[in-house]
C-alpha positions in Angstrom: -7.4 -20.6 7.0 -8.1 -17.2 5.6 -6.7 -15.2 3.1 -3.9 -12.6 4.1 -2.4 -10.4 2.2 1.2 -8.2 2.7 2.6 -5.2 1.9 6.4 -4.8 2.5 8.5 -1.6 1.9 12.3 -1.2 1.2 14.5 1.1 1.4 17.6 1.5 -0.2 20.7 4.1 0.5 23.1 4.0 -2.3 22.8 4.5 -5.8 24.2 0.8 -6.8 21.5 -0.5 -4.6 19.1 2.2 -5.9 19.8 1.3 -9.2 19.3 -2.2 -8.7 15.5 -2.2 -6.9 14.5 0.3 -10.4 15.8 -2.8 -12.4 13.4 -5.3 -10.1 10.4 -3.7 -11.2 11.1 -5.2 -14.6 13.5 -8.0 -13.8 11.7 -9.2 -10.5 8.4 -10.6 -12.1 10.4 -13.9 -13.2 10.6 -14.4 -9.3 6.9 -13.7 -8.0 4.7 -14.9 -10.5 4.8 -18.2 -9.5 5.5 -17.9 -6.1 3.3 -20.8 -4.2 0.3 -20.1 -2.6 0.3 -16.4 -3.7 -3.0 -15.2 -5.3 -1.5 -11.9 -6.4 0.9 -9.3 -6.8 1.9 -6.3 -7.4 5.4 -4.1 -7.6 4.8 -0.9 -6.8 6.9 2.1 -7.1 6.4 5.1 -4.2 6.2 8.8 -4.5 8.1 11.6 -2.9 6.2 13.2 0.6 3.4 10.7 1.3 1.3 11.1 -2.1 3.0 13.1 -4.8 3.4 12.6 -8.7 7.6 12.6 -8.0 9.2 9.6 -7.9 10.5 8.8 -4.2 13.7 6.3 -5.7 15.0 5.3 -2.9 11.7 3.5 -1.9 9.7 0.0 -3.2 7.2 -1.5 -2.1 5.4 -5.3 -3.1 1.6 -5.9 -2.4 1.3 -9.6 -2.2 -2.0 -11.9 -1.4 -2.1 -15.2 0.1 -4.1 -18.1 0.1 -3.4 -18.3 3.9 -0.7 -17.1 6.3 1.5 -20.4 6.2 2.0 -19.8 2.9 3.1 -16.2 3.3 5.3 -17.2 6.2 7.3 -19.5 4.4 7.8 -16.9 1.4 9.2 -14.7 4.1 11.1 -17.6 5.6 12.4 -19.2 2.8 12.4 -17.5 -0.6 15.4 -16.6 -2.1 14.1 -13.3 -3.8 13.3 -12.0 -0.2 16.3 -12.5 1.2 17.6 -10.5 -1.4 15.8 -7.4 -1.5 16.5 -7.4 2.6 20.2 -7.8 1.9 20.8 -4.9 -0.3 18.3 -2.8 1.4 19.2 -0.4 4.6 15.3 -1.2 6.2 12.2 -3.2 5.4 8.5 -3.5 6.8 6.1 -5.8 6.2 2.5 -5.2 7.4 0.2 -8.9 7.6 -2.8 -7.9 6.8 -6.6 -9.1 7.2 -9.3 -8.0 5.2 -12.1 -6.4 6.7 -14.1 -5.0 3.3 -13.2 -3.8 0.3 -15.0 -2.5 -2.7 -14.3 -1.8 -6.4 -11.8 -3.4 -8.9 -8.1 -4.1 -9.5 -7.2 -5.0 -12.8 -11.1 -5.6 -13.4 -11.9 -7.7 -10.2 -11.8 -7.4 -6.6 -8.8 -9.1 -5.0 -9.7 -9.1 -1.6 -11.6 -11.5 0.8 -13.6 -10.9 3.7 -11.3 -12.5 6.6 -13.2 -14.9 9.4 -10.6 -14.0 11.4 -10.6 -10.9 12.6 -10.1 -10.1 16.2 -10.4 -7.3 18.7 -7.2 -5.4 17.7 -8.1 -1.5 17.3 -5.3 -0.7 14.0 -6.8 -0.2 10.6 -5.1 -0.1 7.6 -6.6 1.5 3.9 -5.2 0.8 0.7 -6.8 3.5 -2.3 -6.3 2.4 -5.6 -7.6 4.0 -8.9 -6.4 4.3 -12.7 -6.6 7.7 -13.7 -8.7 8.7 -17.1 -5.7 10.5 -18.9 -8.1 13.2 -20.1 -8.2 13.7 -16.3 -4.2 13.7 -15.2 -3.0 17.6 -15.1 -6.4 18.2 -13.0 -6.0 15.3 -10.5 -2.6 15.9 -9.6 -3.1 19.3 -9.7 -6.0 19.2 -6.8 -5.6 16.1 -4.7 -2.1 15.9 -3.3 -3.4 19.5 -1.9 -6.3 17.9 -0.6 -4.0 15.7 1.7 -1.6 18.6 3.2 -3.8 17.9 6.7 -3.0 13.9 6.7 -0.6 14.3 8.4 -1.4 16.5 11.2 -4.4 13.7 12.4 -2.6 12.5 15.3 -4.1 9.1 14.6 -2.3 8.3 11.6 0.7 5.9 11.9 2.6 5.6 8.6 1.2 6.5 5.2 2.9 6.4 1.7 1.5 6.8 -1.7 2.6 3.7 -4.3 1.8 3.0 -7.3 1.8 0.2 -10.5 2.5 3.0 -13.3 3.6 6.9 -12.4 1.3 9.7 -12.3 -1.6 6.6 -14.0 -2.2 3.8 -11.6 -1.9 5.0 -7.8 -2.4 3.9 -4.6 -1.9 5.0 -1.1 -1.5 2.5 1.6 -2.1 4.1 5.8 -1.9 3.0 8.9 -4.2 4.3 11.5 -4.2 4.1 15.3 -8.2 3.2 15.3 -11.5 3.8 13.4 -12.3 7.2 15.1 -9.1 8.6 13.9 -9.5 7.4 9.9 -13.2 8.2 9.9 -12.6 11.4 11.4 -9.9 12.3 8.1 -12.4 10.3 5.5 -15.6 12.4 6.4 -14.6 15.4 8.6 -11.6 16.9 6.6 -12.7 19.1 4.5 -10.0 18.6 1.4 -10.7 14.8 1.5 -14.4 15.7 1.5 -14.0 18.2 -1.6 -11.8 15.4 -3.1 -14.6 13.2 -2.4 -17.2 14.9 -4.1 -14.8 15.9 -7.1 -14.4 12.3 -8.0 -17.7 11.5 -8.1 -18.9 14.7 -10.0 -16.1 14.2 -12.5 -15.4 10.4 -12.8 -11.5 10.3 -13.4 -11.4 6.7 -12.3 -11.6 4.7 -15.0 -11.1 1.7 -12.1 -10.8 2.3 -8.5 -10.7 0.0 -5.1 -11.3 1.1 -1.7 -10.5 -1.2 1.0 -10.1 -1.9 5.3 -7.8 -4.0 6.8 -6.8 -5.3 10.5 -3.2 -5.4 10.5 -2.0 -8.3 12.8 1.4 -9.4 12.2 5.0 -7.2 11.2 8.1 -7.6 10.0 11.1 -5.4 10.3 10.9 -1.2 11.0 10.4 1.7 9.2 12.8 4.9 10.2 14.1 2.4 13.0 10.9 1.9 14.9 7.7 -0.2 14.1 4.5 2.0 14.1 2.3 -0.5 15.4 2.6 -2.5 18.6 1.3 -6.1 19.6 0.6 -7.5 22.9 
């Protein structure tokens, strides 16, 4: 069986419950580094509007790879930390995910395996991922979250938020799209993305970054009370 990976979001409505998921992102590592049959993860925290440098509180989200999806199933199923973070959150959505390419480094390798099990569904998702030169911060978060005003005016996108490891540092943004017209048309047709684009590779303020494709296949709970993709 293939690897998988998952991303799941929570949200949380009061400040007691608020308070608590700010506490996991210390406190929760006891619980998921040796989780079995996990390969990796990561706790993320989210940002404000999509992709912005403030802080969106209410909001977490875990990036999780898997040796194969039985493994991830039963995590899901059975693990007590889980069934926790549901509990005291108001929503949850987990998006099973199948990797279609990816290149680049995380934490100085390349997570991500090429699935042989792809199939004939049309969704993509992208996860972005880069640690920021410091030298580079005030002019990166100056230029770039301007560079994605138009996201979200593609009709193809489904869902997109911006997480990330440490704030304003290590960021990532995670989308759903509705097929490969639709996210090659923002990648290489918009023209803030392009300047972006071309920015990043005239100045180099990665000191790391990861690009990578994935076939979504599989969900878990809703996000503002609907799911954004739908299986057959």
């Amino acid at each position: 069986m293939s690897q998988v990976s998952t991303l799941t979001f929570f949200r949380f409505g009061n400040l007691a419950s608020k308070f608590w998921a700010f506490g996991m992102m210390q406190f929760a590592h006891k619980h998921f580094a040796k989780v079995e049959g996990q390969e990796m993860y990561k706790l993320l925290g989210t940002g404000k509007e999509g992709f912005d440098p403030r802080p969106d509180f209410s909001t977490y989200a875990i990036l999780q790879i898997w040796e194969n999806q039985a493994k991830a199933d039963a995590f899901f199923e059975e693990a007590k930390i889980f069934n926790t973070y549901r509990k005291k959150a108001t929503e949850h959505y987990c998006v099973y995910l199948r990797n279609i390419m990816a290149r680049g480094k995380w934490g100085g390798a390349n997570p991500f395996k090429k699935s042989d099990a792809l199939t004939d569904i049309p969704y993509y998702a992208v996860i972005t991922r880069a640690t920021i030169k410091p030298k580079f911060l005030w002019k990166f978060w100056r230029f770039v979250p301007k560079s994605r005003q138009h996201l979200k005016e593609n009709d193809g996108l489904l869902f997109t938020k911006g997480v990330g490891e440490v704030p304003l540092k290590n960021m990532a943004t995670f989308s759903l799209w509705s097929n490969l017209d639709a996210l090659n048309a923002f990648a290489y047709q918009t023209k803030g993305h392009a300047k972006a684009i071309g920015m990043t590779r005239e100045l180099g303020w990665y000191s790391e970054e990861l690009f990578s494709r994935f076939q979504p296949y599989k969900t878990i709970g809703s996000w503002d009370r609907k799911n954004p993709l739908k299986f057959t």
